[in-house]
C-alpha positions as CSV (number, residue, x, y, z in Angstrom):
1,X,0.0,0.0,0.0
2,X,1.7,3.4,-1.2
3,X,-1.4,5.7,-1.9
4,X,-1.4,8.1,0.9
5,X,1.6,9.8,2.0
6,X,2.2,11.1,5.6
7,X,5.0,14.0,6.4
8,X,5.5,16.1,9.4
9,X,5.8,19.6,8.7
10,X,6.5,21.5,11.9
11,X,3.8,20.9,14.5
12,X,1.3,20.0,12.1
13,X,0.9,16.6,10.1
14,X,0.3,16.7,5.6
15,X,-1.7,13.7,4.4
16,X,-1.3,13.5,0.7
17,X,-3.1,11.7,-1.6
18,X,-1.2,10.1,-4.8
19,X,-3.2,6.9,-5.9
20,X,0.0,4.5,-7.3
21,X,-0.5,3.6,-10.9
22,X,-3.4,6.0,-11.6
23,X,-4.1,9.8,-12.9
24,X,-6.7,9.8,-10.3
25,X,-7.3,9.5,-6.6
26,X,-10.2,6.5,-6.2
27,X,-11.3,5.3,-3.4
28,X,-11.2,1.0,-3.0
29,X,-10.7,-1.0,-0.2
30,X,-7.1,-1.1,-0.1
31,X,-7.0,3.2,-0.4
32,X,-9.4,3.0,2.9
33,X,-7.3,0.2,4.6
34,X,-4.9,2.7,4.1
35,X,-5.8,5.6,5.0
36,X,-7.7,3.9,8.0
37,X,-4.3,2.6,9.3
38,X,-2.9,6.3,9.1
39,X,-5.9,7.8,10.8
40,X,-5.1,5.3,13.7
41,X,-1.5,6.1,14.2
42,X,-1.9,9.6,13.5
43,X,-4.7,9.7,16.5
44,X,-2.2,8.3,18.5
45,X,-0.1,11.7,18.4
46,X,-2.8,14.4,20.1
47,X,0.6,16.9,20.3
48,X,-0.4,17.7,16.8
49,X,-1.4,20.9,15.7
50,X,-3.4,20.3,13.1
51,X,-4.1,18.0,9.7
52,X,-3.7,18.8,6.2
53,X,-5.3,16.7,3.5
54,X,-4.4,17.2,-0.1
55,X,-3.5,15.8,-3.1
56,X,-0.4,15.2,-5.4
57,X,-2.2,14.7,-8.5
58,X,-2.1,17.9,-10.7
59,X,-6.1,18.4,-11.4
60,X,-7.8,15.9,-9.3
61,X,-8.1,16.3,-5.3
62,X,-10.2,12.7,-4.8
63,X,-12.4,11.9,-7.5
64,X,-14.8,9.8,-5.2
65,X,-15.1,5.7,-5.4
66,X,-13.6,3.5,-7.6
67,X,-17.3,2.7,-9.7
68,X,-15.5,-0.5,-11.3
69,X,-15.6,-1.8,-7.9
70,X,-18.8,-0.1,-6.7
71,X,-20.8,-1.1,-9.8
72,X,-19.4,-5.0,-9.4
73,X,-20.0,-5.4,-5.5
74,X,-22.8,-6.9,-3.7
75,X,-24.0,-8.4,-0.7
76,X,-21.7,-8.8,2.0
77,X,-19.1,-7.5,0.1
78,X,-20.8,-4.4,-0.9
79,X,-21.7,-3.7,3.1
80,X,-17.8,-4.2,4.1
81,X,-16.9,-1.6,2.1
82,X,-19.4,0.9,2.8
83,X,-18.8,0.2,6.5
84,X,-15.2,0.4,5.8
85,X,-15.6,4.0,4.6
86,X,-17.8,5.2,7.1
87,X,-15.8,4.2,9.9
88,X,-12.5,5.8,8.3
89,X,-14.4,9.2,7.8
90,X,-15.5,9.3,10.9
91,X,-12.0,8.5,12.5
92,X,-10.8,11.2,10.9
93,X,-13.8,13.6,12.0
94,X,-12.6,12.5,15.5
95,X,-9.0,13.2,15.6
96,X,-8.3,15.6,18.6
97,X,-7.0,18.3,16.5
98,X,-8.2,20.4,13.5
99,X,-8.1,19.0,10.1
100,X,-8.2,20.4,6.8
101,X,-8.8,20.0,3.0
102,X,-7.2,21.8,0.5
103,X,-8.4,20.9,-2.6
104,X,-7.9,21.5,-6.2
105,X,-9.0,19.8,-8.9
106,X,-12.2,17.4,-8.8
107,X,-13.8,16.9,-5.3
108,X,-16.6,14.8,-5.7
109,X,-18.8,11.7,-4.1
110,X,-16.7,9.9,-1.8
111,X,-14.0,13.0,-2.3
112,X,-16.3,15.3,-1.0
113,X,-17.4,13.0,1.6
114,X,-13.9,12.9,3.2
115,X,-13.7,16.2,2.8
116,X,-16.8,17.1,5.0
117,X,-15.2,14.5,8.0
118,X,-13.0,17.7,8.1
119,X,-13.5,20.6,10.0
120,X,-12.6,22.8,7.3
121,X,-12.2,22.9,3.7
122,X,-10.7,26.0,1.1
123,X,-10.9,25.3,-2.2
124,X,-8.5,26.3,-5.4
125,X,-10.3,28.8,-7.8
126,X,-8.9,26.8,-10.8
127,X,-11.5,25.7,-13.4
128,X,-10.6,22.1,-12.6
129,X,-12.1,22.4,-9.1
130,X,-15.2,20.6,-8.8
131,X,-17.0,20.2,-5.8
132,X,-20.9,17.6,-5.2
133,X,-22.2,14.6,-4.6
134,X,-23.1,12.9,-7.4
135,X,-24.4,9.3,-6.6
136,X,-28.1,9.9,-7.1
137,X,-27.1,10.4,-10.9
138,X,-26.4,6.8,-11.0
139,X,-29.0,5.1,-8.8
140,X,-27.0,5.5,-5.4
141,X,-26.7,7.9,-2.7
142,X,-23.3,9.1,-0.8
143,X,-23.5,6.5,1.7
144,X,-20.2,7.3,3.1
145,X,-21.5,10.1,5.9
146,X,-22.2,13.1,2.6
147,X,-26.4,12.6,2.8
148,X,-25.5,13.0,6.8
149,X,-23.1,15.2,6.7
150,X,-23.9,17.8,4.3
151,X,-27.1,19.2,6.0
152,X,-26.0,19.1,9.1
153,X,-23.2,22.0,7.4
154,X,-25.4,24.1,5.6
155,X,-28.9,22.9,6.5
156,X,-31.5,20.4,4.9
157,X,-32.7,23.4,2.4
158,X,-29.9,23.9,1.1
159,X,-28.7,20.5,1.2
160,X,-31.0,18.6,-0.6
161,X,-31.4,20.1,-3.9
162,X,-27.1,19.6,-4.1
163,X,-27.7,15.7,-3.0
164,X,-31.0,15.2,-4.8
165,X,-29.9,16.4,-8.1
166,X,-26.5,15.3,-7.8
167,X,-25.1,18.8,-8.7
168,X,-21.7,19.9,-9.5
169,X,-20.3,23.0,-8.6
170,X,-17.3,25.5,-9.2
171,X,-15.5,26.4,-6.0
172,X,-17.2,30.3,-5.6
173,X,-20.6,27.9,-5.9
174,X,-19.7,25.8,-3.0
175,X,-18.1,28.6,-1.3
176,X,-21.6,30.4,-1.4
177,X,-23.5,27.3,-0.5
178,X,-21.4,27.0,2.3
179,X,-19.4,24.0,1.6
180,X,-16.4,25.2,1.5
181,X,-15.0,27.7,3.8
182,X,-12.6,29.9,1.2
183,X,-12.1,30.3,-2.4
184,X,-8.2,31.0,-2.9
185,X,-5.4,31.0,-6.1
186,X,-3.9,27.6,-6.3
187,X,-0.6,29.1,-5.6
188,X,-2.3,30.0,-2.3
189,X,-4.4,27.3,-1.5
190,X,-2.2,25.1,1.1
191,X,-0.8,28.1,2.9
192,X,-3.9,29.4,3.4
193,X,-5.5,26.3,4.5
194,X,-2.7,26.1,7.1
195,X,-4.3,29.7,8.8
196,X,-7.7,27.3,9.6
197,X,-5.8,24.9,11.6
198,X,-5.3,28.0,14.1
199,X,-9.3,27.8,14.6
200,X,-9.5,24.4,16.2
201,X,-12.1,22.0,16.1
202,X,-15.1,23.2,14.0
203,X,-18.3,23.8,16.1
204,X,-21.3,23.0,13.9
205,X,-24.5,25.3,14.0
206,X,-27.5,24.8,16.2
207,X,-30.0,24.1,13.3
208,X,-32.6,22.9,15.3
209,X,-35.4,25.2,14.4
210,X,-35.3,23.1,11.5
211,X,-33.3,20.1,12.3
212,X,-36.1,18.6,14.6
213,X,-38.9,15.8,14.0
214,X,-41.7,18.5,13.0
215,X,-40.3,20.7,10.9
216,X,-37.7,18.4,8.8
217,X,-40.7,16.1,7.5
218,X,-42.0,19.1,6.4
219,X,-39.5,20.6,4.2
220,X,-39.0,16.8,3.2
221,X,-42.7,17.4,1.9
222,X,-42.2,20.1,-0.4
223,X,-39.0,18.8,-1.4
224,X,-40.6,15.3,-2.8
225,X,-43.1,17.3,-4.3
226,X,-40.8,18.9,-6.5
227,X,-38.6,16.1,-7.1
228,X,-41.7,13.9,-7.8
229,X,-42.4,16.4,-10.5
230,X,-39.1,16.0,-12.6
231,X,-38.4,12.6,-12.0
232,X,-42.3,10.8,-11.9
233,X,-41.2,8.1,-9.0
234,X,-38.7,6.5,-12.3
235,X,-35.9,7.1,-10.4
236,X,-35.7,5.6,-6.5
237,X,-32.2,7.1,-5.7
238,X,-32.7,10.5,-4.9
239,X,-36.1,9.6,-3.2
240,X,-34.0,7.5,-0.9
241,X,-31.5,9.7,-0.3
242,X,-33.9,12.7,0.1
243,X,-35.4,10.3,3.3
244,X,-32.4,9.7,4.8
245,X,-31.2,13.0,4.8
246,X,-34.2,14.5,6.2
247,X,-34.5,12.0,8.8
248,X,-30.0,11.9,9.8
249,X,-30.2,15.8,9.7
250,X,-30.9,15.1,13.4
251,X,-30.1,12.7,16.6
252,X,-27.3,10.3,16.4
253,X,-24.6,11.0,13.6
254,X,-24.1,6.7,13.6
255,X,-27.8,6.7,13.0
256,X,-27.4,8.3,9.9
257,X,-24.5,6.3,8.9
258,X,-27.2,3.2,9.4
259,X,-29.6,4.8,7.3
260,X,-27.2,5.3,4.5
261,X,-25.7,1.9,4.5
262,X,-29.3,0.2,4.4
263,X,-30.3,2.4,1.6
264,X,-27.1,1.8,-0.9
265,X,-27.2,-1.9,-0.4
266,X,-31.1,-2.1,-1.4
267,X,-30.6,0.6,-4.0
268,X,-27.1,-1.3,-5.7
269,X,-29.2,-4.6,-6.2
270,X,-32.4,-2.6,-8.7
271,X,-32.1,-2.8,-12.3
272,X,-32.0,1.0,-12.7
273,X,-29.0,1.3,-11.0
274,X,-27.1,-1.3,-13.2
275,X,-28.3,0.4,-16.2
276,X,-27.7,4.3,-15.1
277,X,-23.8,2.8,-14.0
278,X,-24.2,1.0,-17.5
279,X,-25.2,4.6,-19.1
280,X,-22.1,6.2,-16.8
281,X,-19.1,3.6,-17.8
282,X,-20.7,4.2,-21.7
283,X,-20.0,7.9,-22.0
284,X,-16.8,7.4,-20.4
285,X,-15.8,5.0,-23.2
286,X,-17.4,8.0,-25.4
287,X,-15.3,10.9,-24.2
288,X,-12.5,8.3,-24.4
289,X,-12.9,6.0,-27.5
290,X,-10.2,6.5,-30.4
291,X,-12.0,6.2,-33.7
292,X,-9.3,6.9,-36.3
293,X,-5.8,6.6,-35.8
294,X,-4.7,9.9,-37.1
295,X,-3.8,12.5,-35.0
296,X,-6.1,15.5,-33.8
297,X,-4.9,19.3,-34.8
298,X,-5.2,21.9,-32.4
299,X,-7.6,24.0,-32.5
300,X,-7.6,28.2,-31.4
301,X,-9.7,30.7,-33.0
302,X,-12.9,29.9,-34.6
303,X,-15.9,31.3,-36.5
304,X,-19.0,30.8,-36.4
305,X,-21.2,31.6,-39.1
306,X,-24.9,32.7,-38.7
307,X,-26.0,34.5,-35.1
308,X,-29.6,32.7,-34.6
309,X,-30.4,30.7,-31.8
310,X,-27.7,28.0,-32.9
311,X,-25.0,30.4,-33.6
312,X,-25.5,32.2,-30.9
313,X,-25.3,29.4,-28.0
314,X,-22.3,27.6,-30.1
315,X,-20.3,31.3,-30.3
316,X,-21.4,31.5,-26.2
317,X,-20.4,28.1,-25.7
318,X,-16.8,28.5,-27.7
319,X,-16.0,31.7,-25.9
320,X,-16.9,30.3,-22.6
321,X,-14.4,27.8,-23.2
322,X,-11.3,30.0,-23.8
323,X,-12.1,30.0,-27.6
324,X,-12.0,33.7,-29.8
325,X,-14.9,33.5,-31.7
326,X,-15.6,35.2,-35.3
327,X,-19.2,35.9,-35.3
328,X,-20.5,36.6,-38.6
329,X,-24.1,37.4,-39.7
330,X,-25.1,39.5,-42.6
331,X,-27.7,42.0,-41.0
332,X,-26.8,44.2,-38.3
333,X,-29.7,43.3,-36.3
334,X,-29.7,39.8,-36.1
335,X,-25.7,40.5,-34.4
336,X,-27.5,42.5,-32.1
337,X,-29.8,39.9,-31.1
338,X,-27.5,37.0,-30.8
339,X,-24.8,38.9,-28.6
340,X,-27.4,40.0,-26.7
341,X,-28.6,36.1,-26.1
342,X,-25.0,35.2,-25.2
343,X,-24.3,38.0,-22.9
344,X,-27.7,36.5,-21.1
345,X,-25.9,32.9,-21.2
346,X,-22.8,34.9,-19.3
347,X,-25.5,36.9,-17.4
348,X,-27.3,33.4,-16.1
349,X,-23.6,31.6,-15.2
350,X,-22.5,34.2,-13.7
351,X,-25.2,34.8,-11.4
352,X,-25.2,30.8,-10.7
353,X,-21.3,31.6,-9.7
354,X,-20.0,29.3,-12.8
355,X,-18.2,32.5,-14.1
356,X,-16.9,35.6,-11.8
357,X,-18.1,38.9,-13.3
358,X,-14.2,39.4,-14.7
359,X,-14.5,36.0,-16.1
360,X,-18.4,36.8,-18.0
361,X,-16.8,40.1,-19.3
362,X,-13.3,38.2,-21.0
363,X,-15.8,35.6,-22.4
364,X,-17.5,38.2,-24.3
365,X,-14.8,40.1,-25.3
366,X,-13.5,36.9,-26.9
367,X,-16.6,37.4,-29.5
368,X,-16.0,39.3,-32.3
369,X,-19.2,40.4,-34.2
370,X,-19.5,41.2,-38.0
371,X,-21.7,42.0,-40.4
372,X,-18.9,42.6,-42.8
373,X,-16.6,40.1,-44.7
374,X,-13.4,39.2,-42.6
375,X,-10.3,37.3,-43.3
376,X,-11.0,33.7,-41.8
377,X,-7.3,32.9,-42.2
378,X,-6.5,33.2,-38.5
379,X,-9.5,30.4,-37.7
380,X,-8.5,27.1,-37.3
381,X,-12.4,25.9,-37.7
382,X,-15.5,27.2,-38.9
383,X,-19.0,26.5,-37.7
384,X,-21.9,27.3,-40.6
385,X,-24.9,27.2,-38.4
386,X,-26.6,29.6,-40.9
387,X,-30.8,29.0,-42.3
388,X,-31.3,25.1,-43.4
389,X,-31.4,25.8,-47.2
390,X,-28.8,24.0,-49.0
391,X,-28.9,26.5,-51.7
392,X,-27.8,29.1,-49.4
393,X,-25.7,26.6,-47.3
394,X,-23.5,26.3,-50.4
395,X,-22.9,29.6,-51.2
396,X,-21.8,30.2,-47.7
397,X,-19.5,27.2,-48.2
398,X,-18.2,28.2,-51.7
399,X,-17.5,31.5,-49.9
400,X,-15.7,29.8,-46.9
401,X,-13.8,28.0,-48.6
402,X,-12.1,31.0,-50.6
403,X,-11.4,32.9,-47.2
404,X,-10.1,30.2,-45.1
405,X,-6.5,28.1,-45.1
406,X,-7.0,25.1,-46.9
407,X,-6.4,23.1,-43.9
408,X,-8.8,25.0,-41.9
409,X,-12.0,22.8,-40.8
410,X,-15.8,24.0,-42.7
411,X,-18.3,22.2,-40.3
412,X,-21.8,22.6,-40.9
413,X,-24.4,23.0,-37.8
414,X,-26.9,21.1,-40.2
415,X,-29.4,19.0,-38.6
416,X,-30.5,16.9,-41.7
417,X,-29.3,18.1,-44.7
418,X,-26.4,16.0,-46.9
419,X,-23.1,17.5,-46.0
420,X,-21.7,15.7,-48.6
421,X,-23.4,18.0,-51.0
422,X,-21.7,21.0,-49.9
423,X,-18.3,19.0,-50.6
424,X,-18.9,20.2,-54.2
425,X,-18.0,24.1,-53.4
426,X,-15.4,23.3,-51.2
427,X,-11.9,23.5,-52.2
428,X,-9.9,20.3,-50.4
429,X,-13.2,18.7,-49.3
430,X,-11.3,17.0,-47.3
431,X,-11.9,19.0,-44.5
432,X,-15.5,19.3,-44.1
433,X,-17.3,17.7,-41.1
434,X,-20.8,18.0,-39.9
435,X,-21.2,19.1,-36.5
436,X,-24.4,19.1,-35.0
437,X,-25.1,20.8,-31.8
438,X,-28.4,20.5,-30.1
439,X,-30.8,23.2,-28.9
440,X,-30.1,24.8,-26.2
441,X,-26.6,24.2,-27.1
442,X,-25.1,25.3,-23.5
443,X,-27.8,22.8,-22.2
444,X,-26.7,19.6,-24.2
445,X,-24.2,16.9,-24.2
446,X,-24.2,15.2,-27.2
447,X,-22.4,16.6,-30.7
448,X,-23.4,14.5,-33.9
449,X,-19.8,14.6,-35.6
450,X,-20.9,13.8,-39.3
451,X,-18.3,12.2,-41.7
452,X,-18.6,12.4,-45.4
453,X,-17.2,10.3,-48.2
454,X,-14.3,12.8,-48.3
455,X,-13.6,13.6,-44.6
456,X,-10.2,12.5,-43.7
457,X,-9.0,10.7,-40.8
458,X,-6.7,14.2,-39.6
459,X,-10.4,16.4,-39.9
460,X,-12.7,13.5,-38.1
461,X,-10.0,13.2,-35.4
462,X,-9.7,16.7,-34.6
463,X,-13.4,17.4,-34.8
464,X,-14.0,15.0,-32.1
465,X,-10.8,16.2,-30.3
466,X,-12.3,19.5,-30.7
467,X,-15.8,18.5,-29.4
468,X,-14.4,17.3,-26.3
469,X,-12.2,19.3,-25.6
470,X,-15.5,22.0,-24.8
471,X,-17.1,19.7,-22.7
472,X,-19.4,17.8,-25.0
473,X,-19.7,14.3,-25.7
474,X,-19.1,13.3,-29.9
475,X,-20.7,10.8,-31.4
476,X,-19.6,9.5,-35.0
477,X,-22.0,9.2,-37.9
478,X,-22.7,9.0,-41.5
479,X,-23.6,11.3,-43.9
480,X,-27.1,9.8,-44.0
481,X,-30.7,11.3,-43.9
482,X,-31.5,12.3,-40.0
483,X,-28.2,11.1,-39.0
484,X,-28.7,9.4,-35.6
485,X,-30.9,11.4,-33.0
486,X,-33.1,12.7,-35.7
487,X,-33.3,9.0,-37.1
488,X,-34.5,7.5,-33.9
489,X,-36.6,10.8,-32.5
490,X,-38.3,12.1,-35.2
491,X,-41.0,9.3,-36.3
492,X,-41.6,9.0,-32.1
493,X,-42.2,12.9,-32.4
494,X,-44.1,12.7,-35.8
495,X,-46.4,9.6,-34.1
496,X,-47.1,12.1,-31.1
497,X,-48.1,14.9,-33.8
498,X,-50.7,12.7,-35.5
499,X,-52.1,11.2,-32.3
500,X,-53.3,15.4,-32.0
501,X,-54.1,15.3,-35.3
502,X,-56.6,12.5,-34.6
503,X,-57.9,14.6,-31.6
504,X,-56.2,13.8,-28.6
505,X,-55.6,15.3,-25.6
506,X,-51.8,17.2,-25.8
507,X,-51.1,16.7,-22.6
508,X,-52.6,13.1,-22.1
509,X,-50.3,12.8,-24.7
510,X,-47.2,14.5,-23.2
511,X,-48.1,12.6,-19.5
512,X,-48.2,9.5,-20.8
513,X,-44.6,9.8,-22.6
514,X,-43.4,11.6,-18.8
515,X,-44.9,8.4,-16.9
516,X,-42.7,6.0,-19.3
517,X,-39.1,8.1,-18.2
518,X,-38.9,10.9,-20.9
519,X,-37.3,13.9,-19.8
520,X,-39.9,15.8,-21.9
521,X,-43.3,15.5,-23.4
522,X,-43.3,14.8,-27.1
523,X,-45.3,17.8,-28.5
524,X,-43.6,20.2,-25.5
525,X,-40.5,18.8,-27.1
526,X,-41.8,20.1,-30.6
527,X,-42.4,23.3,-29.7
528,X,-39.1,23.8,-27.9
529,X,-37.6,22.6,-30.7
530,X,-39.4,24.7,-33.1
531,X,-42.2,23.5,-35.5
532,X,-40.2,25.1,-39.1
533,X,-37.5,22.6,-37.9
534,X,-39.4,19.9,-37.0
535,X,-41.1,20.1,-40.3
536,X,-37.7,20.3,-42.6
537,X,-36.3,17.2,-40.8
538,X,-39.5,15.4,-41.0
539,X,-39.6,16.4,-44.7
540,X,-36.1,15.0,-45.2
541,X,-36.6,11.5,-43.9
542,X,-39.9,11.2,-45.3
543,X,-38.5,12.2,-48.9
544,X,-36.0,9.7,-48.3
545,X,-38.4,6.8,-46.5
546,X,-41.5,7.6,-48.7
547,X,-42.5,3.8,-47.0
548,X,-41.6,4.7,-43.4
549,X,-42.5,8.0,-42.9
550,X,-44.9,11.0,-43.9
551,X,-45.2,14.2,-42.3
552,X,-49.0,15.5,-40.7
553,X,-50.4,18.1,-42.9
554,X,-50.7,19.4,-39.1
555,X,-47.2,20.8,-39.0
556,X,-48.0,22.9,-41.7
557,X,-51.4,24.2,-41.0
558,X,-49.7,25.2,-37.6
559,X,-47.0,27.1,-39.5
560,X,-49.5,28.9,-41.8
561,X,-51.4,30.3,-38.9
562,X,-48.0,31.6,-37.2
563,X,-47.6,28.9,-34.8
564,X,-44.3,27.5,-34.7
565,X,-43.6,26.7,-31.3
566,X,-42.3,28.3,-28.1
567,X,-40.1,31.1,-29.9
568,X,-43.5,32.3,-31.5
569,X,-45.4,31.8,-28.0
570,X,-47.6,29.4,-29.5
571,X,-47.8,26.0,-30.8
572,X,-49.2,23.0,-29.5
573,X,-49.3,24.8,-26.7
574,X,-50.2,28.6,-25.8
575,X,-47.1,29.8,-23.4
576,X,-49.1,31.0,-20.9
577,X,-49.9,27.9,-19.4
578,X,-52.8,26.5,-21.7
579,X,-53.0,23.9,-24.5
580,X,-53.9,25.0,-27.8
């Protein structure tokens, strides 16, 4: 065992964390025999100041439990190890001295968890830092002392939306939620960690106005009300864990403990927790899987072409991710529209603390709007994301393709039109791509990266590079009618439109869909997604599955009479609340 590291550094101990063999610090059973053994020599030594806990790895503090292990154990073996963790937590939350965590990088499930067994935790303002409990996003609940823990820090209100929705937050975040105790520059963060070691053992509030047997059930109330709402009863962890922590918020702390342990074991053994850990270890394969063996470019400045709704969430997204951003539109107006619905995006972060005011004002400054023609030869990739004609869509292209570097990447934002078509203007085709974001773009994961006969491995490499390197999952397609989402959603969405064609009830419609696990209503979805839209991809597959598919001369009567969805404030549904 060579995991944790122990050094004395004046009268106060340094516990680092530097998993052998790994990138990351996991949690097993031989990382919590370890530590566990420490913890028991070092309580042995009450002349000690003070603890520090931190990490050796450059951008991960403790990125929680190993989930190979988690996902595999069971039984017996399953309760060991969640009674292994517990009682190694809470010998460190017993030590006779002051602890604390100094963490940069990612902090989260069983990392946070050790972290609040702490008295006190400052955090690194780095990017990388990334502090929650995540469990109930896979089917669990933080069973090592977090569902306790936590709202007995910063009280059950605040608590449970954090554990319920497993939320992830930036350091200023948790520094407002009161999770952690300071927000410093990394170059800072151990020496001022040190200072809280001078303030002894934390002393937890007296919550218990609302920590008590009357009024916790009550918030517990409101709170399942709400959660019931988003997640129909499809989805038993953060119920359990929204039970637990209102009923450990209180009494014993071992109680709690017991609570947690009984729920995880019933919760590992149901079948929506082997597929959501299924769903987990597949996007990690995604954000991991090689699919050509040529190398990525880098990628720096981009432009994006077209400042609608989709240009203007992929320029917000590119900026916000360190990216200088061309924006190009032809009409003064329509600039004006889209900065002003990114500096909204920055407005929204900002005031969820995901940027710092500084940060939301050199995010927008890295967007540079145009209505004139600008050289492109600085842009290592350019997004079209301009009307869904492919007459116009070419003209763009032809025009791209004369301002640009031959090697620079022309990606197209189409949802259903060939791209392969557009290879005809296009000098060295070689280097167009499709990629297709999804509306609201800073909103969703997944980016269709579209490949055409003529894409080459050096282009399809670095667009995926490219896609995850801003946070978003890629997934590889064809150059074929719909791709993949639209291939699978659209004939579910079409189905939905001609069940209200035939005259039934939108919302009936939209419950029933809700009650089987989708996230949204079919014709809600519609309308987000905008009825012209709909109707063009619909169009599309039906023109090339005459036998599968035909669009609802619904769409169109909808269309004619102005209703096109939410962005018109009417569709299937009137925006103020009733059905159409």
């Amino acid at each position: 065992m060579n995991h944790i590291h122990f050094q004395l550094d004046g009268r106060h101990g340094v516990l680092s964390f530097d998993r052998e063999g790994s990138s990351a610090n996991l949690f097993d059973r031989a990382v919590l025999v370890e530590l566990s053994e420490k913890l028991d020599a070092l309580s042995a030594h009450p002349e000690l100041e003070g603890l520090l806990i931190r990490s050796a790895k450059p951008a991960i503090f403790i990125a929680g439990a190993d989930l190979k292990v988690l996902s595999t154990a069971q039984g017996e073996e399953l309760r060991d190890l969640i009674e292994l963790g517990q009682a190694t937590f809470q010998k460190l939350a017993e030590l006779p001295y002051p602890t604390v965590a100094a963490i940069h990088g990612a902090c989260v499930g069983g990392g946070l968890e050790l972290a609040l067994a702490c008295d006190w935790r400052v955090a690194s303002d780095a990017s990388a830092t990334k502090i929650g409990l995540p469990e109930t996003n896979l089917g669990i609940l933080p069973a090592w002392g977090g569902t306790t823990r936590l709202p007995r820090l910063i009280g059950l209100p605040a608590a449970l939306p954090l554990i319920l929705g497993g939320k992830i937050l930036v350091a200023k975040a948790a520094r407002a939620k009161g999770i952690v105790d300071a927000v410093v520059p990394q170059e800072n963060l151990e020496a001022h960690a040190l200072t809280f070691l001078k303030r002894g053992k934390r002393h937890l509030p007296n919550r218990i106005l609302l920590h008590n047997p009357v009024v916790a059930p009550l918030i517990a109330m409101k709170a399942r009300k709400d959660l019931l709402e988003k997640t129909r009863g499809l989805y038993p962890g953060p119920e359990a864990a929204l039970e637990i922590a209102a009923k450990s918020c209180y009494g014993p702390i071992t109680q709690g403990f017991r609570r947690e342990k009984e729920a995880i074991l019933k919760l590992a053994a149901r079948p929506e927790t082997h597929q959501l850990m299924r769903l987990f270890f597949l996007q990690e394969r995604a954000k991991k899987h090689r699919v050509v063996q040529a190398e990525a470019q880098p990628v720096g400045r981009c432009a994006v072409i077209g400042a609608g709704v989709m240009g203007a969430g992929i320029a917000y997204w590119l900026s916000a991710r360190g990216h200088e951003v061309v924006l190009r539109d032809l009409d003064d107006a329509a600039l004006a529209k889209g900065m002003k619905a990114i500096a909204k995006n920055y407005d929204e972060a900002r005031s969820r603390r995901v940027f710092t005011p500084t940060e939301a004002a050199r995010g927008l400054d890295r967007i540079f709007p145009t209505a004139a023609p600008v050289p492109l030869d600085r842009c290592d990739m350019v997004i079209e994301a301009a009307v869904e004609r492919l007459d116009i869509k070419k003209k763009v292209f032809a025009d791209l393709a004369a301002r640009t570097r031959p090697d620079t990447i022309l990606a197209t934002n189409t949802s259903a039109l060939p791209v392969h078509e557009l290879a005809e203007v296009v000098s060295n085709p070689e280097r167009l791509v499709g990629l297709h974001f999804f509306n609201p773009v800073h909103r969703m994961q997944l980016v269709e990266v579209v490949r055409t006969p003529q894409t080459s491995d050096s282009t399809l490499a670095t667009a995926v590079a490219f896609v995850r390197s801003i946070g978003k999952l890629p997934v590889v397609v064809r150059d074929a009618p719909g791709f993949l989402v639209n291939r699978i959603l659209m004939p579910y969405l079409v189905e939905a439109a001609k069940l209200f064609e035939r005259g039934g009830d939108p919302k009936a419609i939209d419950d029933a869909m809700l009650d089987f696990g989708m996230p949204m209503g079919p014709l809600r979805l519609l309308d987000e997604v905008g009825l012209d839209v709909a109707a063009h991809v619909a169009r599309t597959l039906a023109e090339a599955f005459p036998e599968r598919m035909s669009v609802p001369d619904l769409l169109d009567k909808l269309l004619a009479a102005g209703h096109s969805g939410r962005k018109s404030g009417s569709g299937f549904y009137i925006y103020d609340g009733r059905s159409t």
